[in-house]
C-alpha positions, 0 to 999 in steps of 0.5 A: 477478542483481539483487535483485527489488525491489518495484515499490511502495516499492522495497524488496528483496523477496527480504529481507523476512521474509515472501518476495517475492509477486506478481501470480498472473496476471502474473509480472512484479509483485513485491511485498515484502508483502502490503501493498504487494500490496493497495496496488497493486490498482487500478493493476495491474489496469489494466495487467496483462492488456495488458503480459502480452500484450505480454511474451509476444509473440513478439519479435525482438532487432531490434524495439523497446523497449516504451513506454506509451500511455495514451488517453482512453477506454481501459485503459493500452496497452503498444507497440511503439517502433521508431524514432530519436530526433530533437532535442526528443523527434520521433520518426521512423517506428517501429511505433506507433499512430497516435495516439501518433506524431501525440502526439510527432511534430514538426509545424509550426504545431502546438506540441510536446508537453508533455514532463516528465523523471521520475527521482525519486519524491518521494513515496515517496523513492527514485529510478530509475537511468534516467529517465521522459518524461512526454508531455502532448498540447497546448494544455491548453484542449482536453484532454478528462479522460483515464479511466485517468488519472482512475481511478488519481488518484480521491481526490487533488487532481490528479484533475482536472488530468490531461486528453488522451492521455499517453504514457510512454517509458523510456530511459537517463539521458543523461550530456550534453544533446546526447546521444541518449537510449536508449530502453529497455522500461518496467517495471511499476515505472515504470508505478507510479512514473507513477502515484505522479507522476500522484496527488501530483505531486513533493509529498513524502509526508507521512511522508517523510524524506530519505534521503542513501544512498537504500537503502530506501523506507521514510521513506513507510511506517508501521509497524504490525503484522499480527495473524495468524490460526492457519491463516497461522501453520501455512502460513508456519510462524511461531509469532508471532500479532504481526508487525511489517509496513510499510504504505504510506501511501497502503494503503486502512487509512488510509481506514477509520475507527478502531475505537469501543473504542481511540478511547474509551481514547485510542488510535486504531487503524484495522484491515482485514483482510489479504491472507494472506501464503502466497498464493504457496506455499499448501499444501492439505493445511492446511484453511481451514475451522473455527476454523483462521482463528481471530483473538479479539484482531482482535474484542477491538479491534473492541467498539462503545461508542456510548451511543447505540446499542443495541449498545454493548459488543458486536463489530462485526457484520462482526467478530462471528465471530471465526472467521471474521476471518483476519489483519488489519493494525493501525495508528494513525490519527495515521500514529505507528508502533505496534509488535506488543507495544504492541498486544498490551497494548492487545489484553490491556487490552480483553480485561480490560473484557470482563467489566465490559463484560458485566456493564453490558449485563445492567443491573449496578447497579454497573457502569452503560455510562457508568461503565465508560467514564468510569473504567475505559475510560481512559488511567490504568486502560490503564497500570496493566494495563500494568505488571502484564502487564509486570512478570509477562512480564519474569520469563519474557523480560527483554526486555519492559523495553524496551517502552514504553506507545503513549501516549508512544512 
Protein backbone atom coordinates (compact mmCIF):
# COMPACT_ATOMS: atom_id res chain seq x y z
CA UNK A 1 0.00 0.00 0.00
CA UNK A 2 1.42 3.61 -0.69
CA UNK A 3 2.22 5.86 1.81
CA UNK A 4 -0.50 8.64 2.42
CA UNK A 5 1.07 11.87 1.74
CA UNK A 6 -0.11 15.07 2.93
CA UNK A 7 -2.59 16.71 0.28
CA UNK A 8 -0.66 20.35 1.26
CA UNK A 9 2.95 19.88 1.03
CA UNK A 10 3.06 16.44 -0.15
CA UNK A 11 5.22 14.83 2.58
CA UNK A 12 4.76 11.24 3.80
CA UNK A 13 2.58 11.60 6.84
CA UNK A 14 2.82 8.60 7.99
CA UNK A 15 6.77 9.60 8.73
CA UNK A 16 6.41 12.73 10.67
CA UNK A 17 7.00 12.47 14.26
CA UNK A 18 3.64 13.67 15.15
CA UNK A 19 1.42 10.81 12.92
CA UNK A 20 -0.74 11.57 10.26
CA UNK A 21 -3.99 14.02 11.16
CA UNK A 22 -6.95 14.47 9.15
CA UNK A 23 -10.12 16.04 8.68
CA UNK A 24 -12.84 14.71 11.47
CA UNK A 25 -15.29 15.08 9.06
CA UNK A 26 -13.77 13.74 6.15
CA UNK A 27 -11.92 10.73 6.05
CA UNK A 28 -10.20 11.26 2.82
CA UNK A 29 -7.67 14.51 3.83
CA UNK A 30 -4.58 13.50 5.39
CA UNK A 31 -2.38 15.82 6.80
CA UNK A 32 1.44 15.38 8.03
CA UNK A 33 1.17 18.33 10.78
CA UNK A 34 -1.32 20.17 12.49
CA UNK A 35 0.34 22.78 10.64
CA UNK A 36 -0.57 22.09 7.17
CA UNK A 37 -4.01 21.14 8.80
CA UNK A 38 -4.46 24.90 9.84
CA UNK A 39 -3.22 25.92 6.39
CA UNK A 40 -5.80 24.29 4.71
CA UNK A 41 -8.98 25.39 6.59
CA UNK A 42 -10.64 27.36 4.21
CA UNK A 43 -10.20 25.37 1.12
CA UNK A 44 -11.14 22.00 2.83
CA UNK A 45 -14.17 23.48 3.95
CA UNK A 46 -15.44 24.40 0.65
CA UNK A 47 -15.05 21.00 -0.42
CA UNK A 48 -15.26 18.74 2.00
CA UNK A 49 -19.04 18.14 2.51
CA UNK A 50 -19.80 18.01 -1.39
CA UNK A 51 -16.78 15.36 -2.18
CA UNK A 52 -17.97 12.91 1.07
CA UNK A 53 -21.20 13.01 -0.20
CA UNK A 54 -20.09 12.02 -3.46
CA UNK A 55 -17.41 9.16 -2.10
CA UNK A 56 -20.23 7.68 -0.17
CA UNK A 57 -22.58 7.37 -3.03
CA UNK A 58 -23.33 4.19 -4.13
CA UNK A 59 -20.98 3.61 -7.17
CA UNK A 60 -20.72 0.95 -9.73
CA UNK A 61 -17.36 -0.30 -11.53
CA UNK A 62 -19.06 0.96 -14.60
CA UNK A 63 -19.82 4.65 -13.62
CA UNK A 64 -17.41 7.25 -14.34
CA UNK A 65 -14.35 9.09 -12.78
CA UNK A 66 -15.35 11.94 -10.50
CA UNK A 67 -14.39 15.45 -12.06
CA UNK A 68 -14.60 19.02 -10.45
CA UNK A 69 -16.83 21.85 -11.12
CA UNK A 70 -16.43 24.95 -9.74
CA UNK A 71 -19.66 27.35 -10.84
CA UNK A 72 -19.74 31.12 -10.34
CA UNK A 73 -22.08 31.66 -7.24
CA UNK A 74 -21.87 28.06 -5.67
CA UNK A 75 -19.37 25.81 -3.30
CA UNK A 76 -16.94 23.54 -5.62
CA UNK A 77 -19.30 20.72 -6.83
CA UNK A 78 -17.70 17.06 -7.54
CA UNK A 79 -19.56 15.05 -10.78
CA UNK A 80 -19.67 12.51 -12.28
CA UNK A 81 -17.64 12.00 -16.07
CA UNK A 82 -19.20 9.26 -18.13
CA UNK A 83 -18.14 9.60 -21.48
CA UNK A 84 -15.19 9.51 -24.28
CA UNK A 85 -12.97 11.48 -25.01
CA UNK A 86 -12.72 13.54 -28.53
CA UNK A 87 -9.59 15.62 -29.82
CA UNK A 88 -9.27 19.07 -28.26
CA UNK A 89 -10.84 18.16 -25.00
CA UNK A 90 -14.77 17.67 -26.58
CA UNK A 91 -16.25 15.56 -24.50
CA UNK A 92 -19.38 13.57 -25.87
CA UNK A 93 -22.35 12.68 -23.72
CA UNK A 94 -21.57 11.51 -19.99
CA UNK A 95 -23.87 12.16 -16.77
CA UNK A 96 -22.76 15.87 -15.97
CA UNK A 97 -24.38 19.10 -15.50
CA UNK A 98 -25.54 20.95 -18.09
CA UNK A 99 -23.15 23.68 -17.46
CA UNK A 100 -20.30 21.79 -17.40
CA UNK A 101 -20.85 20.03 -20.95
CA UNK A 102 -21.99 23.25 -22.34
CA UNK A 103 -18.21 24.40 -20.69
CA UNK A 104 -16.09 21.49 -22.69
CA UNK A 105 -18.43 20.88 -25.40
CA UNK A 106 -16.98 21.60 -29.02
CA UNK A 107 -19.54 23.69 -30.93
CA UNK A 108 -19.31 25.44 -33.75
CA UNK A 109 -18.94 29.32 -34.14
CA UNK A 110 -18.18 29.26 -30.51
CA UNK A 111 -14.33 29.34 -29.61
CA UNK A 112 -13.14 26.11 -27.50
CA UNK A 113 -12.53 26.48 -23.81
CA UNK A 114 -9.28 27.72 -22.50
CA UNK A 115 -7.62 24.73 -21.47
CA UNK A 116 -4.51 24.52 -19.14
CA UNK A 117 -2.48 21.11 -18.32
CA UNK A 118 -1.06 21.11 -14.77
CA UNK A 119 1.40 18.60 -13.41
CA UNK A 120 3.79 20.96 -11.52
CA UNK A 121 3.37 22.71 -8.25
CA UNK A 122 5.78 25.18 -8.76
CA UNK A 123 4.91 26.79 -5.55
CA UNK A 124 5.35 24.19 -3.39
CA UNK A 125 7.99 22.30 -5.40
CA UNK A 126 6.79 18.88 -6.03
CA UNK A 127 4.97 17.38 -8.99
CA UNK A 128 1.71 14.82 -9.73
CA UNK A 129 2.73 11.83 -11.47
CA UNK A 130 -0.63 12.45 -13.37
CA UNK A 131 -1.66 15.50 -14.95
CA UNK A 132 -4.56 18.32 -14.12
CA UNK A 133 -6.97 20.20 -17.02
CA UNK A 134 -7.74 23.36 -16.11
CA UNK A 135 -11.07 24.48 -18.18
CA UNK A 136 -11.40 28.16 -18.48
CA UNK A 137 -15.00 29.23 -20.01
CA UNK A 138 -14.29 32.02 -23.02
CA UNK A 139 -14.16 34.95 -24.09
CA UNK A 140 -12.44 36.56 -20.88
CA UNK A 141 -14.37 39.99 -21.53
CA UNK A 142 -17.61 38.47 -20.41
CA UNK A 143 -16.28 36.43 -17.48
CA UNK A 144 -18.22 37.13 -14.29
CA UNK A 145 -15.79 36.83 -10.93
CA UNK A 146 -16.14 33.33 -9.86
CA UNK A 147 -17.12 33.26 -5.82
CA UNK A 148 -15.12 30.21 -4.87
CA UNK A 149 -12.50 31.07 -6.71
CA UNK A 150 -12.44 34.54 -5.16
CA UNK A 151 -12.52 33.04 -1.64
CA UNK A 152 -9.72 30.69 -2.13
CA UNK A 153 -7.27 33.59 -3.85
CA UNK A 154 -8.28 36.71 -1.18
CA UNK A 155 -5.16 38.30 -0.49
CA UNK A 156 -3.03 37.38 -3.59
CA UNK A 157 -2.30 39.18 -6.82
CA UNK A 158 -4.64 36.71 -8.71
CA UNK A 159 -7.61 37.56 -6.77
CA UNK A 160 -9.27 39.12 -9.63
CA UNK A 161 -7.82 37.46 -12.65
CA UNK A 162 -9.86 34.13 -12.19
CA UNK A 163 -13.52 34.79 -13.61
CA UNK A 164 -16.41 32.24 -15.38
CA UNK A 165 -16.92 28.53 -14.28
CA UNK A 166 -13.78 26.32 -13.97
CA UNK A 167 -13.86 22.81 -14.58
CA UNK A 168 -11.13 20.69 -13.30
CA UNK A 169 -10.50 16.98 -14.56
CA UNK A 170 -7.57 14.39 -13.76
CA UNK A 171 -6.35 11.88 -15.95
CA UNK A 172 -3.54 9.99 -16.75
CA UNK A 173 0.03 11.45 -18.14
CA UNK A 174 -0.32 10.44 -21.76
CA UNK A 175 2.94 9.20 -23.26
CA UNK A 176 2.49 10.49 -26.94
CA UNK A 177 0.15 13.74 -27.97
CA UNK A 178 -2.36 11.62 -30.28
CA UNK A 179 -3.07 9.49 -27.58
CA UNK A 180 -6.39 9.60 -25.65
CA UNK A 181 -6.18 10.76 -22.13
CA UNK A 182 -7.68 8.25 -19.19
CA UNK A 183 -9.42 10.06 -16.93
CA UNK A 184 -9.08 9.12 -13.56
CA UNK A 185 -11.05 10.77 -10.04
CA UNK A 186 -9.76 13.89 -8.75
CA UNK A 187 -8.35 13.87 -5.18
CA UNK A 188 -8.24 16.31 -2.47
CA UNK A 189 -4.88 16.79 -3.16
CA UNK A 190 -5.53 17.92 -6.73
CA UNK A 191 -8.37 19.92 -5.41
CA UNK A 192 -5.33 22.05 -3.42
CA UNK A 193 -2.91 21.81 -5.97
CA UNK A 194 -5.70 23.63 -7.99
CA UNK A 195 -5.67 25.78 -5.70
CA UNK A 196 -2.04 26.60 -5.00
CA UNK A 197 -2.16 27.31 -9.11
CA UNK A 198 -5.29 29.36 -8.83
CA UNK A 199 -3.26 31.84 -5.65
CA UNK A 200 0.30 31.89 -7.45
CA UNK A 201 -0.03 30.68 -10.79
CA UNK A 202 3.54 28.88 -11.72
CA UNK A 203 5.48 31.67 -9.84
CA UNK A 204 7.72 29.80 -7.42
CA UNK A 205 7.30 30.42 -3.73
CA UNK A 206 9.42 32.60 -2.07
CA UNK A 207 11.32 30.05 -0.31
CA UNK A 208 11.66 27.49 -2.93
CA UNK A 209 14.51 25.68 -3.76
CA UNK A 210 14.71 23.23 -6.45
CA UNK A 211 15.00 19.84 -5.84
CA UNK A 212 16.47 17.51 -8.61
CA UNK A 213 15.08 14.07 -6.86
CA UNK A 214 11.56 15.80 -5.87
CA UNK A 215 11.34 13.42 -2.71
CA UNK A 216 9.90 15.76 -0.15
CA UNK A 217 7.91 19.21 -0.21
CA UNK A 218 9.86 20.83 2.03
CA UNK A 219 12.12 24.03 -0.06
CA UNK A 220 8.42 26.20 0.76
CA UNK A 221 8.29 25.44 4.38
CA UNK A 222 9.91 27.24 7.33
CA UNK A 223 11.29 26.03 10.00
CA UNK A 224 10.13 26.56 13.29
CA UNK A 225 9.33 25.34 16.52
CA UNK A 226 5.86 24.55 18.61
CA UNK A 227 6.33 25.31 22.31
CA UNK A 228 4.05 22.88 23.75
CA UNK A 229 1.79 23.01 26.44
CA UNK A 230 1.61 20.40 29.48
CA UNK A 231 -1.82 18.70 28.64
CA UNK A 232 -0.22 17.89 24.87
CA UNK A 233 2.91 16.59 26.34
CA UNK A 234 0.84 14.08 28.49
CA UNK A 235 -1.47 13.07 25.23
CA UNK A 236 1.44 12.58 22.92
CA UNK A 237 3.80 11.18 25.65
CA UNK A 238 6.51 13.57 24.48
CA UNK A 239 8.60 14.85 27.21
CA UNK A 240 9.92 17.96 25.19
CA UNK A 241 8.43 21.44 25.76
CA UNK A 242 10.37 22.53 22.36
CA UNK A 243 9.87 20.67 18.99
CA UNK A 244 11.08 21.18 15.91
CA UNK A 245 7.63 21.79 13.06
CA UNK A 246 7.85 22.79 9.25
CA UNK A 247 5.44 25.48 8.53
CA UNK A 248 4.04 26.21 5.25
CA UNK A 249 4.75 29.53 3.98
CA UNK A 250 1.63 30.39 3.10
CA UNK A 251 0.10 29.21 7.11
CA UNK A 252 -1.95 32.47 8.52
CA UNK A 253 1.51 32.64 11.30
CA UNK A 254 2.82 34.89 8.70
CA UNK A 255 -0.18 37.23 8.70
CA UNK A 256 0.31 38.16 12.33
CA UNK A 257 2.46 40.64 13.61
CA UNK A 258 5.87 39.84 15.46
CA UNK A 259 5.50 40.26 19.15
CA UNK A 260 6.92 43.87 21.02
CA UNK A 261 9.47 42.14 23.11
CA UNK A 262 11.63 40.13 20.34
CA UNK A 263 11.43 42.97 17.97
CA UNK A 264 12.85 45.53 20.44
CA UNK A 265 16.12 43.09 21.10
CA UNK A 266 16.46 42.55 17.58
CA UNK A 267 14.77 39.19 16.78
CA UNK A 268 11.17 39.14 15.22
CA UNK A 269 9.56 36.38 16.04
CA UNK A 270 5.61 35.89 15.02
CA UNK A 271 3.72 33.15 17.43
CA UNK A 272 -0.07 31.92 17.06
CA UNK A 273 -1.63 29.44 18.96
CA UNK A 274 -1.71 26.10 17.59
CA UNK A 275 -4.22 23.30 16.65
CA UNK A 276 -3.10 20.37 19.54
CA UNK A 277 -1.44 17.46 17.69
CA UNK A 278 -3.68 14.61 19.34
CA UNK A 279 -6.85 15.54 17.85
CA UNK A 280 -7.01 12.26 16.48
CA UNK A 281 -6.34 10.08 19.46
CA UNK A 282 -7.66 12.36 22.22
CA UNK A 283 -7.63 10.30 25.42
CA UNK A 284 -10.41 11.48 28.17
CA UNK A 285 -9.19 10.32 31.04
CA UNK A 286 -6.43 13.47 30.88
CA UNK A 287 -8.44 16.41 31.76
CA UNK A 288 -8.07 20.00 29.86
CA UNK A 289 -8.76 21.84 32.68
CA UNK A 290 -6.62 24.00 35.35
CA UNK A 291 -3.08 24.51 34.89
CA UNK A 292 -2.88 21.51 32.47
CA UNK A 293 -2.60 23.93 29.35
CA UNK A 294 0.10 25.54 31.31
CA UNK A 295 2.48 27.65 28.50
CA UNK A 296 4.87 30.48 30.86
CA UNK A 297 7.53 30.50 28.02
CA UNK A 298 4.51 31.58 25.15
CA UNK A 299 3.53 34.89 27.72
CA UNK A 300 7.36 35.41 28.23
CA UNK A 301 7.72 36.14 24.35
CA UNK A 302 4.56 38.00 24.54
CA UNK A 303 5.66 41.32 26.87
CA UNK A 304 4.45 44.88 25.35
CA UNK A 305 7.44 47.68 25.39
CA UNK A 306 5.57 50.41 23.57
CA UNK A 307 6.66 53.57 25.62
CA UNK A 308 3.62 54.93 24.81
CA UNK A 309 1.40 53.01 25.93
CA UNK A 310 0.12 52.38 29.62
CA UNK A 311 0.88 48.72 29.49
CA UNK A 312 4.45 48.68 28.77
CA UNK A 313 6.32 45.62 30.38
CA UNK A 314 3.01 43.61 30.82
CA UNK A 315 1.84 40.40 28.67
CA UNK A 316 -0.57 40.91 25.80
CA UNK A 317 -4.16 40.52 27.15
CA UNK A 318 -4.84 37.59 25.05
CA UNK A 319 -1.50 36.13 26.25
CA UNK A 320 -2.44 37.09 30.00
CA UNK A 321 -3.44 33.98 31.23
CA UNK A 322 -0.77 31.55 30.84
CA UNK A 323 -3.11 28.81 31.61
CA UNK A 324 -4.90 29.37 29.31
CA UNK A 325 -2.72 29.65 26.22
CA UNK A 326 -2.13 25.91 24.86
CA UNK A 327 0.65 24.87 22.32
CA UNK A 328 1.84 27.70 20.17
CA UNK A 329 4.01 27.69 17.08
CA UNK A 330 6.85 30.15 17.05
CA UNK A 331 8.52 31.49 13.81
CA UNK A 332 10.69 34.37 12.35
CA UNK A 333 8.91 37.19 10.52
CA UNK A 334 12.14 37.40 8.17
CA UNK A 335 11.09 33.47 6.73
CA UNK A 336 15.01 32.40 8.32
CA UNK A 337 14.51 29.12 9.93
CA UNK A 338 14.76 29.15 13.85
CA UNK A 339 15.37 26.23 15.86
CA UNK A 340 13.73 24.87 19.29
CA UNK A 341 17.05 25.59 21.23
CA UNK A 342 17.37 29.21 19.85
CA UNK A 343 14.24 29.73 21.28
CA UNK A 344 14.21 28.66 24.11
CA UNK A 345 17.26 31.05 24.98
CA UNK A 346 15.72 34.09 23.71
CA UNK A 347 12.58 32.38 26.13
CA UNK A 348 15.31 32.39 29.02
CA UNK A 349 16.75 35.85 28.25
CA UNK A 350 13.19 37.46 28.36
CA UNK A 351 12.37 35.78 31.31
CA UNK A 352 15.77 36.96 33.03
CA UNK A 353 14.35 41.04 32.11
CA UNK A 354 11.08 40.07 33.95
CA UNK A 355 12.54 41.30 37.17
CA UNK A 356 14.07 44.38 35.71
CA UNK A 357 10.95 44.70 33.93
CA UNK A 358 8.84 44.88 37.32
CA UNK A 359 11.08 47.11 38.96
CA UNK A 360 10.80 49.99 36.15
CA UNK A 361 6.93 49.61 36.46
CA UNK A 362 6.73 50.46 40.06
CA UNK A 363 9.20 53.85 39.12
CA UNK A 364 12.80 52.20 40.13
CA UNK A 365 15.01 55.04 40.02
CA UNK A 366 17.50 53.07 38.63
CA UNK A 367 15.71 51.11 36.36
CA UNK A 368 13.84 53.71 34.38
CA UNK A 369 11.43 51.93 31.10
CA UNK A 370 13.61 53.70 28.50
CA UNK A 371 16.60 52.17 30.36
CA UNK A 372 15.71 48.87 30.68
CA UNK A 373 15.52 48.85 26.56
CA UNK A 374 18.33 50.75 25.74
CA UNK A 375 20.66 48.68 27.71
CA UNK A 376 19.57 45.50 28.77
CA UNK A 377 17.06 44.95 25.92
CA UNK A 378 19.72 44.40 23.50
CA UNK A 379 21.66 42.33 21.02
CA UNK A 380 25.12 42.35 23.62
CA UNK A 381 23.01 41.75 27.06
CA UNK A 382 20.91 38.64 24.63
CA UNK A 383 24.60 37.10 23.96
CA UNK A 384 26.00 37.39 27.28
CA UNK A 385 22.80 35.13 28.81
CA UNK A 386 23.59 33.24 26.14
CA UNK A 387 26.98 32.02 27.08
CA UNK A 388 26.36 31.74 30.58
CA UNK A 389 23.20 29.26 29.80
CA UNK A 390 25.40 27.60 27.37
CA UNK A 391 28.33 26.95 29.27
CA UNK A 392 25.95 25.74 32.48
CA UNK A 393 24.08 23.44 29.98
CA UNK A 394 27.27 21.73 28.18
CA UNK A 395 28.08 20.25 31.66
CA UNK A 396 24.72 18.47 31.57
CA UNK A 397 24.38 17.66 27.53
CA UNK A 398 27.68 18.17 25.53
CA UNK A 399 25.60 18.81 22.54
CA UNK A 400 24.44 22.24 23.33
CA UNK A 401 28.14 23.36 21.73
CA UNK A 402 26.65 22.87 18.55
CA UNK A 403 24.00 25.74 19.09
CA UNK A 404 24.49 28.92 17.80
CA UNK A 405 22.96 32.42 18.53
CA UNK A 406 19.87 33.32 15.99
CA UNK A 407 21.42 36.45 15.28
CA UNK A 408 24.00 34.90 13.07
CA UNK A 409 22.74 31.35 12.16
Amino acid sequence: MAAERCIVCNAIASECYSGPLGCLQCIYATYCSAECWETDIVPHSLICGTYREFRHSVRQPEDGKAGLWLPLQRDPIVFEVTCETRPYGELAGGRIFPEVQRLLHLRRKRPLPDRTLLQWNGYRAYDLDHTLALYQALPKRRRKLNRCVKELTKGTAFSKYWGGPLVILSMETVRYALDDPQYRDITLQDFRFIVDYLRYGDEPGPLQIPNPHNELAVSNRVLGVRITCEVERQHTGSPEKYGSVRIPRDHHIFSTTATQISQTIGLPLLMTQSIPHFTREFKPEIALEGSISLNHEAAFLQRMTDLDGNDWGLVQEKWLRPERIGSVVVARADGRDIRPRQVAMIVSFCQALESYILKARRGDEEYSKERVMTDLMTMEKFHLVFNMKKEELIKKDPSWKSVKSPYFD
